[in-house]
C-alpha positions as CSV (number, residue, x, y, z in Angstrom):
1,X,74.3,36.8,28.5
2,X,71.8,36.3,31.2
3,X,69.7,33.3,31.5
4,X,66.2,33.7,32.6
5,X,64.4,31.6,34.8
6,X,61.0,29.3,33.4
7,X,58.1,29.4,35.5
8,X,55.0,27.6,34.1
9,X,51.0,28.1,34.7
10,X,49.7,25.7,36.8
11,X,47.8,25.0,33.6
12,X,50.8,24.6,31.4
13,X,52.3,22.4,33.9
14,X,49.3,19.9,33.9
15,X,49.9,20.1,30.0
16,X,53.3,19.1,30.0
17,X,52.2,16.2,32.8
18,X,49.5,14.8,30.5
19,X,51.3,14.7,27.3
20,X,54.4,12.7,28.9
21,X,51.8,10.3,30.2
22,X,50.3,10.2,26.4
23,X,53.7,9.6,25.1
24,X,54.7,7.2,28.0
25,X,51.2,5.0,27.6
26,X,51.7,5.1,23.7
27,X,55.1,4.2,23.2
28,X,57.0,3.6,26.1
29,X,59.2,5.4,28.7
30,X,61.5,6.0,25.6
31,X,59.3,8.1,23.5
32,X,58.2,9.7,27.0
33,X,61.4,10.8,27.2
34,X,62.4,12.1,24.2
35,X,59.1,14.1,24.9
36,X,60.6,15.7,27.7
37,X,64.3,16.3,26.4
38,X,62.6,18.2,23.4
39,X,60.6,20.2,26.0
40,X,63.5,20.6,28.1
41,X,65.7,21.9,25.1
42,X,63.4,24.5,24.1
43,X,63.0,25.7,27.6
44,X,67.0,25.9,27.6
45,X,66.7,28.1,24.3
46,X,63.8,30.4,24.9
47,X,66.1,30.5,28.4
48,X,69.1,31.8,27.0
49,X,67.5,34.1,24.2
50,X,63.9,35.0,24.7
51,X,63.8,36.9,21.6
52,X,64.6,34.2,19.6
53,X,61.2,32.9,18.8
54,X,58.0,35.4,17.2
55,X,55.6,36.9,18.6
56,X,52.1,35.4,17.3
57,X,49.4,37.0,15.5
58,X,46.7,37.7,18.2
59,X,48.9,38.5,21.1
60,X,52.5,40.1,20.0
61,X,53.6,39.7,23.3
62,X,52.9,35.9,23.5
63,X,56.1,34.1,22.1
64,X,55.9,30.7,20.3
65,X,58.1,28.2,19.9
66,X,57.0,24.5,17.9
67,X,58.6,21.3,19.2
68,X,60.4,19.2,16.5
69,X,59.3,15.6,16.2
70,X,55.9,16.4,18.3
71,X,53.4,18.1,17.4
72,X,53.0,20.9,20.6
73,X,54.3,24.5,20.6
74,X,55.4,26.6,23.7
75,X,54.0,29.8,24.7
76,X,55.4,32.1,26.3
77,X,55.6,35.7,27.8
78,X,59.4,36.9,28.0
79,X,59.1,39.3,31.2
80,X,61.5,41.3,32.9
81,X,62.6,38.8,35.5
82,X,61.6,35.3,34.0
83,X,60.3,33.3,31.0
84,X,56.3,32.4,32.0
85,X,55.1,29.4,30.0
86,X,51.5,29.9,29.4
87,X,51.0,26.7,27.9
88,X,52.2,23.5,26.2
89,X,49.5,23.7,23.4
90,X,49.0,20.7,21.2
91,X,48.7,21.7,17.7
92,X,45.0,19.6,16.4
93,X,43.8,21.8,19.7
94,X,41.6,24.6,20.1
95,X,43.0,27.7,18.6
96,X,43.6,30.1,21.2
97,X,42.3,28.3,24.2
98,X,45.1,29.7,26.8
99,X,44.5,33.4,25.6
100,X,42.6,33.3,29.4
101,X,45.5,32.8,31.2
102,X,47.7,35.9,29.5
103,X,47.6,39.3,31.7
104,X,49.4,41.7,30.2
């Protein structure tokens, strides 16, 4: 089985930067952490088997994946030669606010 490399949107990266400093301010390097290992594991699994998680509503091709214990999902786009993370969406967000930043 081949293991895909994770790239993320500039945008999704600054999402993923802002909600460890959330968790970090709120509770700690600890919960900070724990952030990140969740994020971390799911990048591992969408990784190793793209097809794993469903395809959403709007956009088939856009992949999600929801983190235990937190309350962000991943989205993705499983393309020929990598995983692109389009964004680490918080779930009390805008709906659909990253559909910009999918070019299919």
């Amino acid at each position: 089985m081949t293991v895909k490399l994770v790239q993320l949107h500039p945008e999704a990266q600054a999402e993923l930067k802002e909600a460890v400093s959330f968790y970090r301010s709120r509770g700690g390097e600890t919960l900070a952490r724990k952030f990140k290992s969740r994020v971390k594991e799911v990048f591992t699994n969408i990784a190793s088997n793209p097809n794993r998680y469903p395809g959403i509503p709007e956009i088939q091709e856009v992949q999600k994946c929801r983190l235990s214990q937190f309350p962000y999902s991943i989205l993705y786009l499983n393309q020929p030669d990598c995983i692109w993370i389009i964004a680490v969406a918080h779930g009390s967000r805008c709906p659909g606010y990253w559909m910009e930043r999918v070019s299919l």
